[in-house]
Gaussian input, Z-matrix of N, CA and C with variables (Angstrom, degrees):
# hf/3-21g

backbone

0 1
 N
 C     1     B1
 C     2     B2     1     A1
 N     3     B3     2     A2     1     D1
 C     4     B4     3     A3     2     D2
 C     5     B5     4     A4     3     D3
 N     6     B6     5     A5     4     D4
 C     7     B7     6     A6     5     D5
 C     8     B8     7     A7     6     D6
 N     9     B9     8     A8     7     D7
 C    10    B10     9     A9     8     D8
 C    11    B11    10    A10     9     D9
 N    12    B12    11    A11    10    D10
 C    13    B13    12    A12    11    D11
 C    14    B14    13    A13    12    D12
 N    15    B15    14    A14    13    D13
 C    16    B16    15    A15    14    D14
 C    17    B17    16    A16    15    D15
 N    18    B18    17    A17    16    D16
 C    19    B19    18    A18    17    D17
 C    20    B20    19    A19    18    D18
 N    21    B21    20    A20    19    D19
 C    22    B22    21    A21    20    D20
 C    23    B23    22    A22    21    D21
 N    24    B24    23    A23    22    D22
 C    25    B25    24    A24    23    D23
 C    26    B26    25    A25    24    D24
 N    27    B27    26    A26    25    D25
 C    28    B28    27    A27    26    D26
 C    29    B29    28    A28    27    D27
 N    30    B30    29    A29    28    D28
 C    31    B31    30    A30    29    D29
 C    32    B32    31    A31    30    D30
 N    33    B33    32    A32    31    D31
 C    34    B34    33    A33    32    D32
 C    35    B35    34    A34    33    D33
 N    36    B36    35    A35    34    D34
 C    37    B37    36    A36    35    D35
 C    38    B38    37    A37    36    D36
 N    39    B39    38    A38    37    D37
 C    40    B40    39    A39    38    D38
 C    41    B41    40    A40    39    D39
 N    42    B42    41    A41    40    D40
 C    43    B43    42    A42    41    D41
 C    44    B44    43    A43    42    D42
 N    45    B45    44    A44    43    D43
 C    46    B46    45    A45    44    D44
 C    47    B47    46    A46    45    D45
 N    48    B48    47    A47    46    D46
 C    49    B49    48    A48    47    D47
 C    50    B50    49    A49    48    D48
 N    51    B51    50    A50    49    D49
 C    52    B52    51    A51    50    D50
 C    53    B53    52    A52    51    D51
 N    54    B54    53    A53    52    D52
 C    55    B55    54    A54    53    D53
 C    56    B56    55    A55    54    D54
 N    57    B57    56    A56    55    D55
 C    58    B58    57    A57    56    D56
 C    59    B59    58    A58    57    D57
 N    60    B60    59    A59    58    D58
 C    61    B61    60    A60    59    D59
 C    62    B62    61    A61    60    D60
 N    63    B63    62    A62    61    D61
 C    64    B64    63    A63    62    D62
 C    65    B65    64    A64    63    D63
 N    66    B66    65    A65    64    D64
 C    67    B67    66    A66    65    D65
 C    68    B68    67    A67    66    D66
 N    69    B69    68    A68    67    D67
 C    70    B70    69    A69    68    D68
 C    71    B71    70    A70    69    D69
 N    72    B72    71    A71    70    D70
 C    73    B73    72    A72    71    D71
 C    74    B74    73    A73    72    D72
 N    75    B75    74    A74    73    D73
 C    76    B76    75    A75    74    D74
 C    77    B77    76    A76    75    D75
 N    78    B78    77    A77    76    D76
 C    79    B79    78    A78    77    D77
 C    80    B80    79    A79    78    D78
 N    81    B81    80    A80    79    D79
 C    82    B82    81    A81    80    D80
 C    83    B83    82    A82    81    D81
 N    84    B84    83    A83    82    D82
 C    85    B85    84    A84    83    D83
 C    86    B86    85    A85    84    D84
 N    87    B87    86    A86    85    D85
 C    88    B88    87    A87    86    D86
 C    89    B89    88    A88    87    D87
 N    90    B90    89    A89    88    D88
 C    91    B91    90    A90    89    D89
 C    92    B92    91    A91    90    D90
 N    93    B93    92    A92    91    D91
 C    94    B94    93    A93    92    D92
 C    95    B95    94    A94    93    D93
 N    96    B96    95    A95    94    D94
 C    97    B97    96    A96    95    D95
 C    98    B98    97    A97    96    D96
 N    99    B99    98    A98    97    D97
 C   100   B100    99    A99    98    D98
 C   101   B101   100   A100    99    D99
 N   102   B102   101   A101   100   D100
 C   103   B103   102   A102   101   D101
 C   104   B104   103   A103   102   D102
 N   105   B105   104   A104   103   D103
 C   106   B106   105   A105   104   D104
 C   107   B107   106   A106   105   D105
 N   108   B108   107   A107   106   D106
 C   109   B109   108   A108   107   D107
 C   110   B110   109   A109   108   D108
 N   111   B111   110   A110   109   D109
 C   112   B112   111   A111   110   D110
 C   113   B113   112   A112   111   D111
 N   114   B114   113   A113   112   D112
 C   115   B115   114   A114   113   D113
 C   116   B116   115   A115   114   D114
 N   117   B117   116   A116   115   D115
 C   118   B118   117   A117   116   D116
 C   119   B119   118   A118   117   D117
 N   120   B120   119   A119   118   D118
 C   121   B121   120   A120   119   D119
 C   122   B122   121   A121   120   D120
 N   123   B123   122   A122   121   D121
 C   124   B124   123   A123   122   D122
 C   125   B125   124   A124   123   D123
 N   126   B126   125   A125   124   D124
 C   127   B127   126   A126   125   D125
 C   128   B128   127   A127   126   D126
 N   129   B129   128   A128   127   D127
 C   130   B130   129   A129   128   D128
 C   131   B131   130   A130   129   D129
 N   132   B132   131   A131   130   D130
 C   133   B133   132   A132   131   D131
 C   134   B134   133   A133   132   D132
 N   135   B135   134   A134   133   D133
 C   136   B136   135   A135   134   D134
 C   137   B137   136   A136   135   D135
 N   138   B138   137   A137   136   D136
 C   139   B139   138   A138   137   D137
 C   140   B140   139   A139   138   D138
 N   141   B141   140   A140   139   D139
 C   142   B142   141   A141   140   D140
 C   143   B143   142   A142   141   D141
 N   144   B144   143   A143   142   D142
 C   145   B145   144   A144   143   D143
 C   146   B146   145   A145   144   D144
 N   147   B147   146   A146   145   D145
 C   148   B148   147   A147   146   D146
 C   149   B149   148   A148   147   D147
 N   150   B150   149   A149   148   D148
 C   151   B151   150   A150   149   D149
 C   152   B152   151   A151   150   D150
 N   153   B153   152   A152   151   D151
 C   154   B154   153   A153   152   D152
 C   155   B155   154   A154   153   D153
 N   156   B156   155   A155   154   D154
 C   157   B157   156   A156   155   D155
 C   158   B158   157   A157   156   D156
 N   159   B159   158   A158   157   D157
 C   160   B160   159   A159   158   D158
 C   161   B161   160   A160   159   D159
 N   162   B162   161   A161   160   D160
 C   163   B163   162   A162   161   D161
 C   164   B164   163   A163   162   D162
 N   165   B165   164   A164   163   D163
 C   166   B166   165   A165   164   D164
 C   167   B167   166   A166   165   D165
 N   168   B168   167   A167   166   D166
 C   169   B169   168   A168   167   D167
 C   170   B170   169   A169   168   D168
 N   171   B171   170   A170   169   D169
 C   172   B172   171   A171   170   D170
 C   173   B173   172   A172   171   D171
 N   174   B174   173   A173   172   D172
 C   175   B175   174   A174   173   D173
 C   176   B176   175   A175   174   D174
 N   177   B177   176   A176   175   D175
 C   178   B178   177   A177   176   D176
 C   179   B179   178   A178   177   D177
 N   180   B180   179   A179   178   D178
 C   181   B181   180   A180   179   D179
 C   182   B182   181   A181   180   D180
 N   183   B183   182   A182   181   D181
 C   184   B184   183   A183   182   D182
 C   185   B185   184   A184   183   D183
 N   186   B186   185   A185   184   D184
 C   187   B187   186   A186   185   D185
 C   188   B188   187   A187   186   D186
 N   189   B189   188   A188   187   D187
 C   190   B190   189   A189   188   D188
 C   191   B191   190   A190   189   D189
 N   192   B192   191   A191   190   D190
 C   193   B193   192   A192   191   D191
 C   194   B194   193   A193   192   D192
 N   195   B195   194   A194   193   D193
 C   196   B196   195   A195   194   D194
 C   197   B197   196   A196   195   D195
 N   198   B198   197   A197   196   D196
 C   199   B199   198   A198   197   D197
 C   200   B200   199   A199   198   D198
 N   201   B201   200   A200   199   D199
 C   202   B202   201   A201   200   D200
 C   203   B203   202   A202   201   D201
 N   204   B204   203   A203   202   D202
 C   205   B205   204   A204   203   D203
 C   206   B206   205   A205   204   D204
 N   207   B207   206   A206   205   D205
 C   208   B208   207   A207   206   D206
 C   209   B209   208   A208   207   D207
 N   210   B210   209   A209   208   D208
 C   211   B211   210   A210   209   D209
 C   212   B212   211   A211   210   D210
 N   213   B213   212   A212   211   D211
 C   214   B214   213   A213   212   D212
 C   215   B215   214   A214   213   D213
 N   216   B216   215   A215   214   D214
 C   217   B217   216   A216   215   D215
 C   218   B218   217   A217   216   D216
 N   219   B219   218   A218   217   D217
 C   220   B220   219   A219   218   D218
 C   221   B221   220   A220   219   D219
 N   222   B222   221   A221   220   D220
 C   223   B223   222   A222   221   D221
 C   224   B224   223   A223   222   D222
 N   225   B225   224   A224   223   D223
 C   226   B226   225   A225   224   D224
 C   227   B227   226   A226   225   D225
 N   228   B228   227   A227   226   D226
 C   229   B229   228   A228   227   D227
 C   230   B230   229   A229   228   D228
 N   231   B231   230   A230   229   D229
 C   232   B232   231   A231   230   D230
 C   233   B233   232   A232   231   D231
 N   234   B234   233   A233   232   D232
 C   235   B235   234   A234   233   D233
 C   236   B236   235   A235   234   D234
 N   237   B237   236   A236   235   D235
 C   238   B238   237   A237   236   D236
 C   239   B239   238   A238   237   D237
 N   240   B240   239   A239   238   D238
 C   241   B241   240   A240   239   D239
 C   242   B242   241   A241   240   D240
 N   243   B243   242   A242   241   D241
 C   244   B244   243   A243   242   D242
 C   245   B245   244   A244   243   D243
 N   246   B246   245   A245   244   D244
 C   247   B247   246   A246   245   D245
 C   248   B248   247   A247   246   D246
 N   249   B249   248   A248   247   D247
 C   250   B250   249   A249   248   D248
 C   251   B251   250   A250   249   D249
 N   252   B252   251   A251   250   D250
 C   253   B253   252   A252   251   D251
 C   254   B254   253   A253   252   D252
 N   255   B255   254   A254   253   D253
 C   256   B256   255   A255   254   D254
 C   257   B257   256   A256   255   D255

   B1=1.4446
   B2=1.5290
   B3=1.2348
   B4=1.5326
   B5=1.2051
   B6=1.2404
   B7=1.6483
   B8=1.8547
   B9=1.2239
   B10=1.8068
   B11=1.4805
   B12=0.9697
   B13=1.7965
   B14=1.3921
   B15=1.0758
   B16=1.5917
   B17=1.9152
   B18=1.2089
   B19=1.5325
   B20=1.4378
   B21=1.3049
   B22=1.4371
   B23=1.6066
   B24=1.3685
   B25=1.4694
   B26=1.2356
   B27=1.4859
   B28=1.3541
   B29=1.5804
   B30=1.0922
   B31=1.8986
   B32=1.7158
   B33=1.0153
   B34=1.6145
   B35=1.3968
   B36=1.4284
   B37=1.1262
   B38=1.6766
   B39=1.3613
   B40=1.4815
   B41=1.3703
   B42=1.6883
   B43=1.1431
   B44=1.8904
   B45=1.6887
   B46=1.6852
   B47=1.4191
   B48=1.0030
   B49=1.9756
   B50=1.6965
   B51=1.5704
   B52=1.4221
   B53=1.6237
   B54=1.2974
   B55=1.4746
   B56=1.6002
   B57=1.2883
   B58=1.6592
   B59=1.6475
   B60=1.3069
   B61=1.6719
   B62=1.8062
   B63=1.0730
   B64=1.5750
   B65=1.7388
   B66=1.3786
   B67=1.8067
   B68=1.5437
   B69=1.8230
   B70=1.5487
   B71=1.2137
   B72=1.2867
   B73=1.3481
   B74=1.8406
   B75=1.1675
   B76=1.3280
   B77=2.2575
   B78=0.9569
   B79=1.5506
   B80=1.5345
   B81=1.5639
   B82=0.9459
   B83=2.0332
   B84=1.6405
   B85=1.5602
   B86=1.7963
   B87=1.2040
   B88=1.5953
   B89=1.7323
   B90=1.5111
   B91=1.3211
   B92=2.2048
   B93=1.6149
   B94=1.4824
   B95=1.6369
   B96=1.7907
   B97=1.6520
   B98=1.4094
   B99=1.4224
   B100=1.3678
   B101=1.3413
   B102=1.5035
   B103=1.3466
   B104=2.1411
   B105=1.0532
   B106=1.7808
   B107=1.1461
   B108=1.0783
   B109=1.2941
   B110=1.3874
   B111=0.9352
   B112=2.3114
   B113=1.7871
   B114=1.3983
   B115=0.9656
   B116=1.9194
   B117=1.3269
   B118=1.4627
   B119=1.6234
   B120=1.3816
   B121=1.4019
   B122=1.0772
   B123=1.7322
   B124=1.6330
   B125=1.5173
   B126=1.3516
   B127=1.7270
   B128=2.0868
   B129=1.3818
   B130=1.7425
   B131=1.4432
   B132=1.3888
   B133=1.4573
   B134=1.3719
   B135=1.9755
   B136=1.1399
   B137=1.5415
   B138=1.4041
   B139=1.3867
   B140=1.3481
   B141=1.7086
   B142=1.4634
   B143=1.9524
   B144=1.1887
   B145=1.8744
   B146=1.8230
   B147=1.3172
   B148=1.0748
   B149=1.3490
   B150=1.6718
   B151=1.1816
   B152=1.8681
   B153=1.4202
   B154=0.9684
   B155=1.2694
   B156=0.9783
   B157=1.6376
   B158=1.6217
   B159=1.4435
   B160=1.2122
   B161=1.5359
   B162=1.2711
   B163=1.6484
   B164=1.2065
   B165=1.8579
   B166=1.3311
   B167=2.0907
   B168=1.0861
   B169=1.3789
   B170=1.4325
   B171=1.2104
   B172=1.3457
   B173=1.7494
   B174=1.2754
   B175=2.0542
   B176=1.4417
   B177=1.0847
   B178=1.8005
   B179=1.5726
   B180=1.0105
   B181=1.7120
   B182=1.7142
   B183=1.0283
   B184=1.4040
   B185=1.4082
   B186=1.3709
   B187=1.4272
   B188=1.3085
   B189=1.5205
   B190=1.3581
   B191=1.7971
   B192=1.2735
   B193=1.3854
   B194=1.4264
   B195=1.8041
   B196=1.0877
   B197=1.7016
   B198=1.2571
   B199=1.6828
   B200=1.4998
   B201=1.6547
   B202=1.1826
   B203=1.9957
   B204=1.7097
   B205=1.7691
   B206=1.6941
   B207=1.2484
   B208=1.2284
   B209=1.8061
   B210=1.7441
   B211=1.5156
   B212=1.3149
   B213=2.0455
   B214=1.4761
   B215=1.7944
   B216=1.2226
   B217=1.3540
   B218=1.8990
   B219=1.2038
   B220=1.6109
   B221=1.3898
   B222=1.3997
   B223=1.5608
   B224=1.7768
   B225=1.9749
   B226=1.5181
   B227=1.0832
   B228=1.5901
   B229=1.3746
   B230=2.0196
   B231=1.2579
   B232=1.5230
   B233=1.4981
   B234=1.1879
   B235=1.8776
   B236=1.2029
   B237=1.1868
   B238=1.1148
   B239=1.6613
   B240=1.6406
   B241=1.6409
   B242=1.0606
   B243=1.5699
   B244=1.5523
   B245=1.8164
   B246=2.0005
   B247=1.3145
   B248=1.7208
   B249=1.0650
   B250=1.6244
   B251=1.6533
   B252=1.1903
   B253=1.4000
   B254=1.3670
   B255=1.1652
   B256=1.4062
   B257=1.5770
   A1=108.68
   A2=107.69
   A3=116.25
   A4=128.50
   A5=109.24
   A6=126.20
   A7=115.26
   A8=95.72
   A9=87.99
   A10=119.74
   A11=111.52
   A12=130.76
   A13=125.98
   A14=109.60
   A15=104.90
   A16=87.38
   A17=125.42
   A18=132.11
   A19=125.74
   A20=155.18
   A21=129.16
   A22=105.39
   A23=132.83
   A24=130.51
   A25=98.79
   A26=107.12
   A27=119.24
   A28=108.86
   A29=97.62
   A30=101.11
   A31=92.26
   A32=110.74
   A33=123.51
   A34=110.09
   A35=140.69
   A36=150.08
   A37=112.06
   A38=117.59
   A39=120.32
   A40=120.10
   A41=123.99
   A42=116.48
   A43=103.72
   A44=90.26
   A45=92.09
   A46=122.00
   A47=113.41
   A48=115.67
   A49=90.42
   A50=114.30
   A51=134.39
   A52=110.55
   A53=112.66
   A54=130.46
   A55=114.69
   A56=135.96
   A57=154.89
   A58=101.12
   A59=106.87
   A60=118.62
   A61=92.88
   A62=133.27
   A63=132.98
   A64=96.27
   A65=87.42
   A66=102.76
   A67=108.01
   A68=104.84
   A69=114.80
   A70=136.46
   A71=123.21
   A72=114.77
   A73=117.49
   A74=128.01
   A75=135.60
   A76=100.51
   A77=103.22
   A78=131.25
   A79=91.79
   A80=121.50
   A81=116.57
   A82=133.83
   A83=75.42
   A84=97.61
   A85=105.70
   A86=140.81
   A87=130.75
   A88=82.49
   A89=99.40
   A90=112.91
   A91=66.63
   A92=94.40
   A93=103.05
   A94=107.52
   A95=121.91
   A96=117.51
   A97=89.09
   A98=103.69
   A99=109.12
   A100=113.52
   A101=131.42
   A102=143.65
   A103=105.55
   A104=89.68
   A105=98.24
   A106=122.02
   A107=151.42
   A108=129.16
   A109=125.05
   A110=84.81
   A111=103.92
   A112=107.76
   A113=141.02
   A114=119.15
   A115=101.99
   A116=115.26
   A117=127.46
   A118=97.24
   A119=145.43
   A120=123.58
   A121=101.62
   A122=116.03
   A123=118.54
   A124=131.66
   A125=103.06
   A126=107.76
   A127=80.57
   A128=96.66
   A129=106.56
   A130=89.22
   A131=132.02
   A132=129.19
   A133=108.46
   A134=99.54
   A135=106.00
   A136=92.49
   A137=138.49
   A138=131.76
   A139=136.65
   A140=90.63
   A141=81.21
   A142=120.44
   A143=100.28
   A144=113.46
   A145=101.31
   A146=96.68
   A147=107.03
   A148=145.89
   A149=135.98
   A150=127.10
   A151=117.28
   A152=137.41
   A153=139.22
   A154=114.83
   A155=141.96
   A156=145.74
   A157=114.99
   A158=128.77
   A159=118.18
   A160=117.41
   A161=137.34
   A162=107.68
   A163=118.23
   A164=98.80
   A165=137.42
   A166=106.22
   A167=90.50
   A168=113.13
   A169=125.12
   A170=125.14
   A171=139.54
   A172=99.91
   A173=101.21
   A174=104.40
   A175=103.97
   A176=123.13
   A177=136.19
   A178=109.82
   A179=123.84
   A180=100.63
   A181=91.45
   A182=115.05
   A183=137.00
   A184=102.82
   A185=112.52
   A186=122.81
   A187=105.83
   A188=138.33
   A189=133.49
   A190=90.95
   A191=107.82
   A192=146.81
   A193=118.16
   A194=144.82
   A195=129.61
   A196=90.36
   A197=104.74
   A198=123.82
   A199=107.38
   A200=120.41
   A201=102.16
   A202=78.37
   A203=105.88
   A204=86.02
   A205=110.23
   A206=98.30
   A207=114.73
   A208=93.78
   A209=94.37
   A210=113.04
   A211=130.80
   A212=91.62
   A213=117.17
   A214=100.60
   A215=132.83
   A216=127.20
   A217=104.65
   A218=108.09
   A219=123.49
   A220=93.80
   A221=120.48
   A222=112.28
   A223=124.88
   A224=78.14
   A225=89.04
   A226=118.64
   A227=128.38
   A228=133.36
   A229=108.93
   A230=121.66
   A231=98.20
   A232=139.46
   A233=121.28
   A234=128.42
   A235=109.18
   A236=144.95
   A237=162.79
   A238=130.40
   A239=124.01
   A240=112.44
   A241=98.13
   A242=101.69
   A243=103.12
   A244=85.65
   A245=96.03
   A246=98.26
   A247=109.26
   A248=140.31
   A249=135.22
   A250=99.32
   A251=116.86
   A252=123.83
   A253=131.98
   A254=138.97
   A255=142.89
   A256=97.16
   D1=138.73
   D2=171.39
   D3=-161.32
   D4=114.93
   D5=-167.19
   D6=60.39
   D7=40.17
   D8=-171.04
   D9=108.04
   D10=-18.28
   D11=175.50
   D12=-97.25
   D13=134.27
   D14=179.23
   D15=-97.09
   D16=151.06
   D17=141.89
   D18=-80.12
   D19=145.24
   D20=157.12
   D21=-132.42
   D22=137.33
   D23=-179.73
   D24=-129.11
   D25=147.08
   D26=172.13
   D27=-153.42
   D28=-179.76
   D29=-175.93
   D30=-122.23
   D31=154.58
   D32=-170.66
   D33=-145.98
   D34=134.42
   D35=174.58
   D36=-97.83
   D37=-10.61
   D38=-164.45
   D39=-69.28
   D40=4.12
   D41=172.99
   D42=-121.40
   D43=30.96
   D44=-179.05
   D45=88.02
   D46=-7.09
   D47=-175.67
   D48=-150.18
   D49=145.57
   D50=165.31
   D51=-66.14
   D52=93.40
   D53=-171.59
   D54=-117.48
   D55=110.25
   D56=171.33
   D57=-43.34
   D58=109.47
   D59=-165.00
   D60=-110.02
   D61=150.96
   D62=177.24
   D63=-158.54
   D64=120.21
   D65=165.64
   D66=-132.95
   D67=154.80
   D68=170.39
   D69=-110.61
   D70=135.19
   D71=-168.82
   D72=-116.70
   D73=152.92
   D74=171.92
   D75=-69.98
   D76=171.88
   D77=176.62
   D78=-51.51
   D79=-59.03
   D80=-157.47
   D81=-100.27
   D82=31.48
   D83=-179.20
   D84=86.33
   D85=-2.86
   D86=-165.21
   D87=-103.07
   D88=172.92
   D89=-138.93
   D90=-124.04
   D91=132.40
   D92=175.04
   D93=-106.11
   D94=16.47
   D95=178.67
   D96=179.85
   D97=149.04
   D98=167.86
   D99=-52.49
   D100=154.20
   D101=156.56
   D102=-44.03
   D103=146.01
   D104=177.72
   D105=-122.32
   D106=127.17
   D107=154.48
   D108=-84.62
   D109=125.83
   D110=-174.22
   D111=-82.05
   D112=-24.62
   D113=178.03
   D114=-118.41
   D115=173.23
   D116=-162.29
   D117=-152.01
   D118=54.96
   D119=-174.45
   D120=-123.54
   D121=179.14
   D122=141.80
   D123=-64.63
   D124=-0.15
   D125=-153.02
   D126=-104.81
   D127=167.80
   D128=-163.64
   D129=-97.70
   D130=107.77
   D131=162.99
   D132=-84.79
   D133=136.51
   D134=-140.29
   D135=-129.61
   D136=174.70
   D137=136.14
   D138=57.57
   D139=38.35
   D140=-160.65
   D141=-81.59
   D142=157.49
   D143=-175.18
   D144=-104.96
   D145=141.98
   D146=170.36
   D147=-148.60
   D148=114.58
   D149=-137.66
   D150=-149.02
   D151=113.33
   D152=172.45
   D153=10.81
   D154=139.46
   D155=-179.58
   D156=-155.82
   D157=105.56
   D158=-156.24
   D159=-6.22
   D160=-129.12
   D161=-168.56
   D162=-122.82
   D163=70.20
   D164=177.98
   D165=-134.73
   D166=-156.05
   D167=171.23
   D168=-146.04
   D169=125.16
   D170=-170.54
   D171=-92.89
   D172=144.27
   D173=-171.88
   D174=-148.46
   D175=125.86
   D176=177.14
   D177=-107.01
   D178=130.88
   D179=171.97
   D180=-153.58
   D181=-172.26
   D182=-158.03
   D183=-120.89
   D184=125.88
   D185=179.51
   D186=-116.33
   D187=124.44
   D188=-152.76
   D189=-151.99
   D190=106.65
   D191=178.03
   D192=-84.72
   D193=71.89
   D194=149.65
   D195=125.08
   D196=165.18
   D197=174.89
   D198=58.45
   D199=-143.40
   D200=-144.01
   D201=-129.45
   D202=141.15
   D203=-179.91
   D204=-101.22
   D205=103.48
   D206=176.45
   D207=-139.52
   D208=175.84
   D209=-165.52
   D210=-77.58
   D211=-22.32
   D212=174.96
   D213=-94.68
   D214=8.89
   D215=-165.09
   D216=-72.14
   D217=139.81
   D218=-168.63
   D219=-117.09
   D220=-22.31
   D221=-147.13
   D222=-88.21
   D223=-24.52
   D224=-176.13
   D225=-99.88
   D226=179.92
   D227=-170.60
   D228=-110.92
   D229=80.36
   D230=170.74
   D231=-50.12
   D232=162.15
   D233=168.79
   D234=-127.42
   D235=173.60
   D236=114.81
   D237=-77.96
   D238=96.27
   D239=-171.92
   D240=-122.30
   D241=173.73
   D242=-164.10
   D243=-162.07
   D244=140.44
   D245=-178.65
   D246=-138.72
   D247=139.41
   D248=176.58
   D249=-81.92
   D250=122.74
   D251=136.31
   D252=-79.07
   D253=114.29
   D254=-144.94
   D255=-103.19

């Protein structure tokens, strides 16, 4: 929550690839903008974190590039990105 806003992030598979989804909400649970999606890649956006940002929202998530995503995976390459929603 921040300044009156709820933030919510999630990762979504529904357009076929692991993509960083962000919607806003009022105090009282209703949604003040459609949901967005913030990332567009080949890489699987993953995990996303989310945290107050002057009177925005700050977002970290995991960008996971190649092989198979599991816990034992060797194959792929991780990132760490991070984006402000204002």
């Amino acid at each position: 929550m921040n300044h009156g806003q709820v933030g919510l992030a999630w990762s979504d598979d529904s357009d076929g690839q692991d993509e960083i989804y962000f919607q806003r909400f009022d105090r009282a649970a209703m949604p003040t903008e459609p949901s967005r999606r913030l990332t567009q890649n080949r890489s699987s956006s993953l995990i996303p974190a989310i945290r107050p940002w002057r009177s925005g929202f700050a977002l970290a998530w995991n960008e996971y590039v190649g092989g198979r995503r599991s816990h034992d995976d060797v194959d792929g390459q991780s990132e760490i990105a991070v984006a402000v929603v204002p």
